[in-house]
N, C-alpha and C positions, 0 to 999 in steps of 0.2 A: 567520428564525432567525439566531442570529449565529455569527460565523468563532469558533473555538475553537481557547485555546492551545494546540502542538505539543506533546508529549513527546519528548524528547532522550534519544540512546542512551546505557544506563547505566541509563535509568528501566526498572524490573522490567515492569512492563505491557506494555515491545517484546517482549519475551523468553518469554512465557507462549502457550498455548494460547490462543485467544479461544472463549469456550463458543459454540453453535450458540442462535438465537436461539428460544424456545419458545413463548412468548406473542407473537401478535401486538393491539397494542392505541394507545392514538394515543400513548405514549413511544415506539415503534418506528418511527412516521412523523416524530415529534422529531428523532429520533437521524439516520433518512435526511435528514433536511432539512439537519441538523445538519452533516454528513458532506457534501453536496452545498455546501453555503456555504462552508465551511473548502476547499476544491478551487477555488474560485473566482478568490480574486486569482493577480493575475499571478506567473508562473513558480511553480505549481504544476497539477497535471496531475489528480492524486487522494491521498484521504486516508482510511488505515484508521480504525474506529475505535479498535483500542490506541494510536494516534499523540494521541488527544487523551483520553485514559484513560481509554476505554470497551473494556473484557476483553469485547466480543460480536463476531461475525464476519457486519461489513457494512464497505460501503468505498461513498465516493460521488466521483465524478469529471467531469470537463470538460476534454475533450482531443478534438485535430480535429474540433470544430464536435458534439463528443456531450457532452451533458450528462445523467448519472442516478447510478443507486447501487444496489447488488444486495445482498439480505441473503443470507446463509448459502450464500454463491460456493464454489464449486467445480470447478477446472480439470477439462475436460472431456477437452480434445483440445489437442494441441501439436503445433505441423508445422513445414514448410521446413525452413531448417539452424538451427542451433544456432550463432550469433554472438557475438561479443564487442560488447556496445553500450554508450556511455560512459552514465553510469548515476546516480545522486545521489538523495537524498534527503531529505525534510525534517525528518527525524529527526536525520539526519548534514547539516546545514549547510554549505552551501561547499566539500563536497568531492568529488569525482567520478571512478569509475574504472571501467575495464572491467569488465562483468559479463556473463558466460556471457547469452543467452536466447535464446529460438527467436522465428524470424521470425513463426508464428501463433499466434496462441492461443483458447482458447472456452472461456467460464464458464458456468455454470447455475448459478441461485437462485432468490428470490423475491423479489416485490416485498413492500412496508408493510403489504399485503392478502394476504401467504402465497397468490398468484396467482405460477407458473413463471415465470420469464424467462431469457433467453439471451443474451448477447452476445460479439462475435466482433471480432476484428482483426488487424491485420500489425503490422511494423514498432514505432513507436511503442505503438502501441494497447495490439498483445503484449505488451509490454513493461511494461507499467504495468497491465496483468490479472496477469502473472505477480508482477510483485513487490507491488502490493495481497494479494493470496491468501497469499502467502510471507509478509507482514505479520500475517496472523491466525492462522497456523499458528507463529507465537512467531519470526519473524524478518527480522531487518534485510538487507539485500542486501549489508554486509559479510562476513555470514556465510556465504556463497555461493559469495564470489573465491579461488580458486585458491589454492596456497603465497604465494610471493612477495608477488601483489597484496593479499593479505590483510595481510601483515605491514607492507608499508607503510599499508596503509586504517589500522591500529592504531596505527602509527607517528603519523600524522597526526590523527588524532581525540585523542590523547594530549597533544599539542600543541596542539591549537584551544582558540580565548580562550573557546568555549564551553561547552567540556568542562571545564576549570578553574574557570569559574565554577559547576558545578551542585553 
């Protein structure tokens, strides 16, 4: 399956609910395959489906040596402390800021076969369960930061050569 263009913020798609996937049928193993190839090149981690303008709630990723993709994800459990981890996105190009998130996190969904699945992690891992999920739930990890950090995230995305050009 091949890598699929991003959507950039501003595009309506980031911004929306992503419906709950109903039918499972082989477009649903498309889309995960889909989702798991787009995560693949370098410096990228994982990719929702609204990032590449699929409104359905699945994300496929390749980070610390795991590679898969969960349909209809759902934060289960969130632990440790709640940090500030420098943060970016491939929606938001180039630009990177502290963003609240808790050191563990745990998803439940299904897999292409609507068969359970669960996956778990720290650090990093956490950290890219929680903002995939915040992804499908209609939002970018700007929308997340704090007063201040927010106003500059705006500042800067306002200014980017690639926000100008869309």
């Amino acid at each position: 399956m091949p890598e699929r263009d991003i959507r950039l913020w501003g595009d309506p798609v980031l911004r929306s609910k992503a419906d709950p996937i109903t039918v499972f049928d082989d477009s649903v193993a498309a889309l995960a395959a889909d989702l798991v190839d787009s995560s693949l090149p370098e410096g990228r981690a994982a990719v929702a489906a609204p990032q590449i303008g699929v409104g359905l709630r699945a994300f496929g990723y390749d980070l610390d040596g795991r590679t898969g993709y969960v349909i209809n994800p759902e934060i289960v459990e969130l632990g440790g402390a709640l940090r500030d981890i420098d943060e970016g996105c491939l929606s938001v190009p180039g630009l990177f800021f502290l963003t609240p998130r808790w050191e563990f996190a745990r998803v439940r969904g299904v897999d292409a076969q609507n068969n359970p699945i669960e996956i778990s992690g720290t650090e990093v891992f956490a950290q890219m369960l929680q903002h995939e999920v915040a992804h499908l739930d209609g939002q970018v990890y700007i929308q997340t930061l704090p007063g201040e950090r927010r106003r500059e995230a705006m500042k800067a995305i306002r200014s980017a050569d690639w926000f100008l050009a869309s």
